[in-house]
C-alpha positions as CSV (number, residue, x, y, z in Angstrom):
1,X,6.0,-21.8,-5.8
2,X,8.8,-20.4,-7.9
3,X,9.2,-16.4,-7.9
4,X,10.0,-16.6,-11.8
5,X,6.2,-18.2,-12.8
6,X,5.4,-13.8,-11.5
7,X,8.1,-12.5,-14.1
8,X,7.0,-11.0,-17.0
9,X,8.8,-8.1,-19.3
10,X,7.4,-4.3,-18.5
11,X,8.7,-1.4,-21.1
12,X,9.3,1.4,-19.0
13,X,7.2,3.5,-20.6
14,X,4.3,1.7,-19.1
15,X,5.1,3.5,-16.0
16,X,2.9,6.2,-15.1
17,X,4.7,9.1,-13.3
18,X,1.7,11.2,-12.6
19,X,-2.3,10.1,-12.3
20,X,-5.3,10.4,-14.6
21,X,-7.0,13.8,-14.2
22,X,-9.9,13.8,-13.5
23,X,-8.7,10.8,-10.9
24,X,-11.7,8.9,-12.1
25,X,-11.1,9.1,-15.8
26,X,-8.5,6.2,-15.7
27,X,-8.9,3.2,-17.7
28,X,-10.5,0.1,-15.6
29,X,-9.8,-3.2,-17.2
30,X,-12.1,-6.1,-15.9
31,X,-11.4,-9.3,-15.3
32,X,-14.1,-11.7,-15.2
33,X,-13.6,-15.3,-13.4
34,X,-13.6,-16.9,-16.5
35,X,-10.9,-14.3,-17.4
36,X,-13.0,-12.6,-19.8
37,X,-11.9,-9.0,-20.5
38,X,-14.0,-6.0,-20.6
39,X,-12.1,-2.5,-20.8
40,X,-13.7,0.3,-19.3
41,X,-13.0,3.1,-17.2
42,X,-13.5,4.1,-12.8
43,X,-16.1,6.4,-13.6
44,X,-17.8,3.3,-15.0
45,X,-17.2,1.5,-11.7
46,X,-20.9,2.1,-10.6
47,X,-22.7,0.1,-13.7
48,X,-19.9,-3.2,-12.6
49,X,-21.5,-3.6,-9.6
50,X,-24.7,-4.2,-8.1
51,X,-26.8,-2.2,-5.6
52,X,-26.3,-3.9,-2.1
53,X,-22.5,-4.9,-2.6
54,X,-20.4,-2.8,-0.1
55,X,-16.9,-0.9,-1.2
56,X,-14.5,-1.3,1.5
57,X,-11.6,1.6,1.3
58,X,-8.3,1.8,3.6
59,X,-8.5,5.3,5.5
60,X,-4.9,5.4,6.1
61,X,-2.8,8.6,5.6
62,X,0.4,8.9,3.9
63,X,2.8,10.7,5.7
64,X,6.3,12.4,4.6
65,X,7.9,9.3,5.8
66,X,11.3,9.6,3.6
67,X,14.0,11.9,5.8
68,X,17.4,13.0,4.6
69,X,20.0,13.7,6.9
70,X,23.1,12.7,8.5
71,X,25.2,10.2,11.1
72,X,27.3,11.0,13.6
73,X,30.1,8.8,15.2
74,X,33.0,10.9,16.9
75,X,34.5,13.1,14.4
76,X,32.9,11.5,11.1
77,X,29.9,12.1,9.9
78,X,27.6,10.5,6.8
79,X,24.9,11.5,4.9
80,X,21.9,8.8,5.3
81,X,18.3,8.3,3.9
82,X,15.4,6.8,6.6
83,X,12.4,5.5,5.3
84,X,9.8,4.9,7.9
85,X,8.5,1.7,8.5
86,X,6.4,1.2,11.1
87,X,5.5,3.2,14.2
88,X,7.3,0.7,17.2
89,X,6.4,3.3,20.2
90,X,5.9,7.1,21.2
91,X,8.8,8.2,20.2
92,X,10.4,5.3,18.0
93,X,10.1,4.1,14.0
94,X,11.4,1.0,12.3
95,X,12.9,2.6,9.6
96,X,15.0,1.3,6.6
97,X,18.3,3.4,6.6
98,X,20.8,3.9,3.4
99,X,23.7,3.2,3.5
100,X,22.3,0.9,6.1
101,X,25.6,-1.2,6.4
102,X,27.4,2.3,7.9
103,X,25.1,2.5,10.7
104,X,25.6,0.7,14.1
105,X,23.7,0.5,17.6
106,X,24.4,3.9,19.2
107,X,24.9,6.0,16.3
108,X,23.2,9.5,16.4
109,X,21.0,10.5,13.5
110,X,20.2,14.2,12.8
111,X,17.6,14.7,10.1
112,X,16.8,18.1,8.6
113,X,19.8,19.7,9.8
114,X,22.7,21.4,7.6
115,X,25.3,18.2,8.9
116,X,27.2,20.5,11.2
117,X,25.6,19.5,14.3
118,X,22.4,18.0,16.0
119,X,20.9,21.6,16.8
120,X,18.3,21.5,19.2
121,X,14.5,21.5,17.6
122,X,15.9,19.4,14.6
123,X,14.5,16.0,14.1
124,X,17.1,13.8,16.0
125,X,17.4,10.0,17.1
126,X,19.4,7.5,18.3
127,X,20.2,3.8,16.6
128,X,18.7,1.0,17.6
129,X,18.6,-2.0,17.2
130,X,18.6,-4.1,13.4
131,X,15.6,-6.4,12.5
132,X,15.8,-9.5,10.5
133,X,14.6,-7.7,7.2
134,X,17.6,-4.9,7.8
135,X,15.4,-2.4,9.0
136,X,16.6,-0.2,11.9
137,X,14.9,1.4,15.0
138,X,15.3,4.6,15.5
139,X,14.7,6.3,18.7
140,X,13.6,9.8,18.2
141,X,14.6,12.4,21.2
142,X,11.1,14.0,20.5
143,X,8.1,11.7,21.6
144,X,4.3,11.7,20.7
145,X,2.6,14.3,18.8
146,X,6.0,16.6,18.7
147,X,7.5,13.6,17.0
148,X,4.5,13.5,14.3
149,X,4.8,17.7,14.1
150,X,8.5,17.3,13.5
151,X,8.2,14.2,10.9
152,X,5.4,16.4,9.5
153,X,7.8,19.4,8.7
154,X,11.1,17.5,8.0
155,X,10.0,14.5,6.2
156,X,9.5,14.2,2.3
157,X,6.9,11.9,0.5
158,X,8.7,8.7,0.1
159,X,7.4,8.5,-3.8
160,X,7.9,4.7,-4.9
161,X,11.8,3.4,-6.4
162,X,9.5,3.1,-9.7
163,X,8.9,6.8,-9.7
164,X,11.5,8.4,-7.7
165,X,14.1,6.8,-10.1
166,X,12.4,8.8,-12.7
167,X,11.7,12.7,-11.3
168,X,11.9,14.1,-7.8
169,X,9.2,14.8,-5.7
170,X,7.6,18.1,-5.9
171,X,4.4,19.7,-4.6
172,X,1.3,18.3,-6.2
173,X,2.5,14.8,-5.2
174,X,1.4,15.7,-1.3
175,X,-2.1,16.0,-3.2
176,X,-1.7,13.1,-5.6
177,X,-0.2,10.8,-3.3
178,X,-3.3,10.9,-0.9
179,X,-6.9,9.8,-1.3
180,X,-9.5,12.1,-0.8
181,X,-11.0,10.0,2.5
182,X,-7.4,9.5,4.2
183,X,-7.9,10.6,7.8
184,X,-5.4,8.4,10.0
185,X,-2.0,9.1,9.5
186,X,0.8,6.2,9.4
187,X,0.9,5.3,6.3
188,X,4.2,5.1,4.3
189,X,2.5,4.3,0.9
190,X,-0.1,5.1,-0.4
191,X,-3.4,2.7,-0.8
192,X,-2.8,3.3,-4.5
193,X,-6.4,1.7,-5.6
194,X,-7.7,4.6,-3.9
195,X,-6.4,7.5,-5.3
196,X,-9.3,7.0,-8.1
197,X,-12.0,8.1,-6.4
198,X,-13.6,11.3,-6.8
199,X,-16.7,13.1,-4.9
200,X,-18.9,12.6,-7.8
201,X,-17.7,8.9,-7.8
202,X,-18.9,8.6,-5.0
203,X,-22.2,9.7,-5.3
204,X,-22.5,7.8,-8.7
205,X,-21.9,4.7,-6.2
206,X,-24.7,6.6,-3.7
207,X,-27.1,6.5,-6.1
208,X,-26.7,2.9,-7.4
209,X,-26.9,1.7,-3.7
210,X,-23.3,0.8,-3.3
211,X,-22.2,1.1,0.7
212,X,-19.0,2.2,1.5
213,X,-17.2,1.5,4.8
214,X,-13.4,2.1,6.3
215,X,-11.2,-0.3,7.8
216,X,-6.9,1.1,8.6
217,X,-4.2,-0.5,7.1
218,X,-0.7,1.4,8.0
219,X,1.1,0.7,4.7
220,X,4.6,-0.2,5.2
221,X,7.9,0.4,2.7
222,X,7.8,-2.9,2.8
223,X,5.5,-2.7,0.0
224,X,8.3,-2.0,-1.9
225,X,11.0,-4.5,-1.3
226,X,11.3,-7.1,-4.4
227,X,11.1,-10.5,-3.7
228,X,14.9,-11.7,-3.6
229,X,14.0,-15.3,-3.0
230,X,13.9,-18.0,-5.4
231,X,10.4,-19.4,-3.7
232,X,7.7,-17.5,-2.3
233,X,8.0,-20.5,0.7
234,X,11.5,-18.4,1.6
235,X,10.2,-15.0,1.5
236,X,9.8,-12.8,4.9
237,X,6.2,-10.3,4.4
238,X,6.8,-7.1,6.9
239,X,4.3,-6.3,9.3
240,X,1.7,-3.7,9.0
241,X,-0.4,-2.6,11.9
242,X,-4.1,-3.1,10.8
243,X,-7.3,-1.8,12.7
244,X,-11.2,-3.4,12.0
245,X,-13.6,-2.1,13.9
246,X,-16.6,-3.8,15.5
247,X,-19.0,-1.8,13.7
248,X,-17.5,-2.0,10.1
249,X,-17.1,-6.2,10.6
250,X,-20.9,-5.9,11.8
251,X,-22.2,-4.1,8.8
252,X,-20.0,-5.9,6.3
253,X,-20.8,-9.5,7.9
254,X,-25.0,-7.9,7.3
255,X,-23.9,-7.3,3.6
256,X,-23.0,-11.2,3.0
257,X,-25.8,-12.6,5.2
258,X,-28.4,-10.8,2.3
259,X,-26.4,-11.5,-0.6
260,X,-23.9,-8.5,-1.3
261,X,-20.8,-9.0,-2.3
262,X,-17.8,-7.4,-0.4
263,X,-15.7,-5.4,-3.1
264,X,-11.8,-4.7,-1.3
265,X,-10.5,-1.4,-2.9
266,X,-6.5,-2.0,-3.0
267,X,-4.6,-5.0,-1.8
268,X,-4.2,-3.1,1.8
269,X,-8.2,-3.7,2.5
270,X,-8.1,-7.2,1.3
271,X,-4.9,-8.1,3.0
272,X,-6.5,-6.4,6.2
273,X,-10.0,-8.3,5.8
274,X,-8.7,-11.5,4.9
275,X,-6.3,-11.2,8.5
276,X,-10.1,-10.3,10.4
277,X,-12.3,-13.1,8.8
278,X,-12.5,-16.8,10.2
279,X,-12.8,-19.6,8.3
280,X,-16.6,-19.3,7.5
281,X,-15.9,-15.6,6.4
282,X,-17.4,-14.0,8.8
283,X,-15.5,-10.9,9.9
284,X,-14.6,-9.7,13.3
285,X,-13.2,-6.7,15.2
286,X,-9.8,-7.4,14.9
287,X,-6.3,-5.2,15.7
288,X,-2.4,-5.3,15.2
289,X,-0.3,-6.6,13.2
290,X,-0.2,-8.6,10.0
291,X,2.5,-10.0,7.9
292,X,-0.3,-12.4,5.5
293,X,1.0,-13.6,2.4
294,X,-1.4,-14.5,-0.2
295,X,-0.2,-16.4,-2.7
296,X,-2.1,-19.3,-5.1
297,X,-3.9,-21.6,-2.9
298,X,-4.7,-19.5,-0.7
299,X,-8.4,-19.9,0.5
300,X,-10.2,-16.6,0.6
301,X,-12.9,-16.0,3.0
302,X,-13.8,-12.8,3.2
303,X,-13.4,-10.7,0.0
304,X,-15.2,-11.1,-3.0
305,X,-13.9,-9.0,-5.6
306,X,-11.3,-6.4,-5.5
307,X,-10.1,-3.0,-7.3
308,X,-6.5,-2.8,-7.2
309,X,-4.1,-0.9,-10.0
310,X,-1.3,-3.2,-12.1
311,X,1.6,-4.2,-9.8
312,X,5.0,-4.9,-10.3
313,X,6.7,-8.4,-12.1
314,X,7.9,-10.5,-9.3
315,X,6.1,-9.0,-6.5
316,X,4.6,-10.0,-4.1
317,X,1.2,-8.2,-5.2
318,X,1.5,-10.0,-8.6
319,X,1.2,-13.1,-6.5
320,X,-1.6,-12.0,-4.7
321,X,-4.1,-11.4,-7.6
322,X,-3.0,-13.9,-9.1
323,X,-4.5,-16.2,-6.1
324,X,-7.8,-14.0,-6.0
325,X,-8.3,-14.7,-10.5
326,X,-5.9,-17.6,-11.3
327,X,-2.3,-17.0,-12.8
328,X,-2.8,-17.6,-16.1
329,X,-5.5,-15.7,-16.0
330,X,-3.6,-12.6,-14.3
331,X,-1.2,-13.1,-16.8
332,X,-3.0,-12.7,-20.2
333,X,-4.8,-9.5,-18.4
334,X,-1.6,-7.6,-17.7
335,X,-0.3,-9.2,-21.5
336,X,-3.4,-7.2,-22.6
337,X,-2.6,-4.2,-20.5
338,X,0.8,-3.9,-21.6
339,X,-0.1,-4.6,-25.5
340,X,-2.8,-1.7,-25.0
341,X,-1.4,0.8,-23.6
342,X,-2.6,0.7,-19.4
343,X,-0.8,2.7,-17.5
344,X,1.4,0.7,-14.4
345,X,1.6,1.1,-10.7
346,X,1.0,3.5,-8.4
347,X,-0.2,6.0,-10.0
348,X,-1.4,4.2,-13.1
349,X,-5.2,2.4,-13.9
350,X,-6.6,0.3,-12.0
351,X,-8.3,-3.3,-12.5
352,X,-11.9,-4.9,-11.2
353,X,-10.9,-8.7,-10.2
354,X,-13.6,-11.6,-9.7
355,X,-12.9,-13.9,-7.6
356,X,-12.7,-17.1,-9.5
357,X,-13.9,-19.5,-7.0
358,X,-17.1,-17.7,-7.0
């Protein structure tokens, strides 16, 4: 399909640069599969949806994946930016590195340091080698957990372009920038349909009969590379390493055999299920990798309706809720957004999707 059918005009002030407070006073704008429109708000999340359906939430962690620092070569030396990608071993990260045309195979990288010289105990690496989507692996001289302790003290949180264009990072995002059930760290993003939720949420939800279950979705920077091609047929996804486990597929294969409905919280849970389900929609125990694209067409299988915030033109998250509702559906709901004042993108309100082949 062409990229430009996903355009549409966003004023920048539609941009929201810090969340709701209380996290669950957002607005919530539903989106019915005949594309009926019903605006709410996530503390209302409860009343939408019906006891026996099961909420299905990424437990990933964000961690300060962004690190400043320089490269070495000889005598010269530049200052770089690395942006964790994706964990590739013990001690090694695909990382995308600016200015990533100045760094070659060999080149040592010192991170955290004052640019006079790798000192021992700073975060240091070597470069490897460059994948196909310009990302570079970098291999760390710390391995294992002293790698994670070192990212952990050295590394900033890699706020999206949308945001970081706008104000620098600062304290309360290591708090805002993290849902209140992350427990795995990996992540580079955050699973931004999560950052809603609140303890009494969730025992709204409790009481209403509404299960909950976990599934890990390591969210990549890839999440925030624009789609440069002119069709979605020429467009590379990046990998993100995924984990279902045997008893979540179980109890989440139990809700559809009595009649629940499987509700994905954020695109990373859907995009994660969608990779575990066969055909049939029955979901297994599945880990790795996954580079799924969704775009219209797509047969879903496993997911039947899904919470995820307002996404950017072009993108390639656009594209995937407009498979799950229909484009021109997804369309006159973000036309509505915009005209009435939602707020947009990571940490903005949030949407309740129907599928609308259901």
């Amino acid at each position: 399909m062409r990229v430009d059918l996903f355009d549409f005009d966003l004023p920048d002030e539609s941009i929201a640069l810090r969340p709701a407070n209380p996290r669950d006073s957002a607005r919530l704008l539903c989106v019915g599969k005949g594309g009926g429109l019903d605006d709410r708000i996530v503390r209302d999340l409860a009343d939408l949806l019906e006891p026996g359906d099961a909420l299905v939430f990424n437990d990933t962690r964000v961690i300060p994946a962004q690190l400043e620092g320089f490269r070495f070569r000889e005598e010269n030396q530049v200052r770089v930016s690395a942006t964790l990608h994706m964990r590739s071993g013990p001690d090694r990260w695909k990382a995308f590195v600016r200015p990533g045309k100045r760094i070659k195979q060999g080149d040592r990288l010192c991170f955290g340091g004052d640019g006079q010289t790798c000192l021992q105990g700073v975060l240091d690496a070597t470069a490897g080698e460059r994948g196909e989507g310009g990302e570079i692996e970098l291999i760390f001289d710390l391995s294992g957990p002293a790698l994670d302790e070192a990212v952990m003290a050295t590394g900033h949180i890699p706020l999206p372009p949308y945001i970081a264009s706008k104000r620098g990072e600062d304290d309360r995002d290591r708090k805002d920038y993290q849902t209140i059930y992350a427990r795995e760290d990996g992540a580079v993003a955050a699973p931004t349909a999560g950052l809603h939720f609140t303890p009494d949420l969730f025992d709204r939800l409790d009481a209403r009969g509404i299960e909950r279950h976990f599934v890990t979705l390591h969210v990549g920077a890839g999440t925030f590379l624009p789609v440069k091609a002119d069709d979605t047929t020429e467009h590379k996804m990046h990998s993100e390493i995924g984990h279902v486990s045997a008893e979540t597929a179980d109890a989440l294969n139990a809700v559809h055999a009595r009649g629940g409905r499987i509700v994905s919280v954020g695109t990373t849970s859907l995009r994660l299920l969608e990779s575990a389900a066969n055909e049939d929609g029955t979901i297994k125990a599945w880990s790795g990798p996954t580079d799924i694209f969704i775009t219209p067409g797509y047969a879903f299988s496993a997911v039947d309706v899904l919470m995820t915030n307002f996404h950017l033109p072009r993108s390639t998250l656009f594209m995937l809720v407009s498979a799950f509702s229909g484009l021109e559906t997804m369309r006159n709901a973000y036309r509505h957004a915009i005209d009435t004042g939602y707020r947009f993108y990571s940490y903005g309100d949030s949407s309740l999707l129907f599928r609308s082949d259901l």
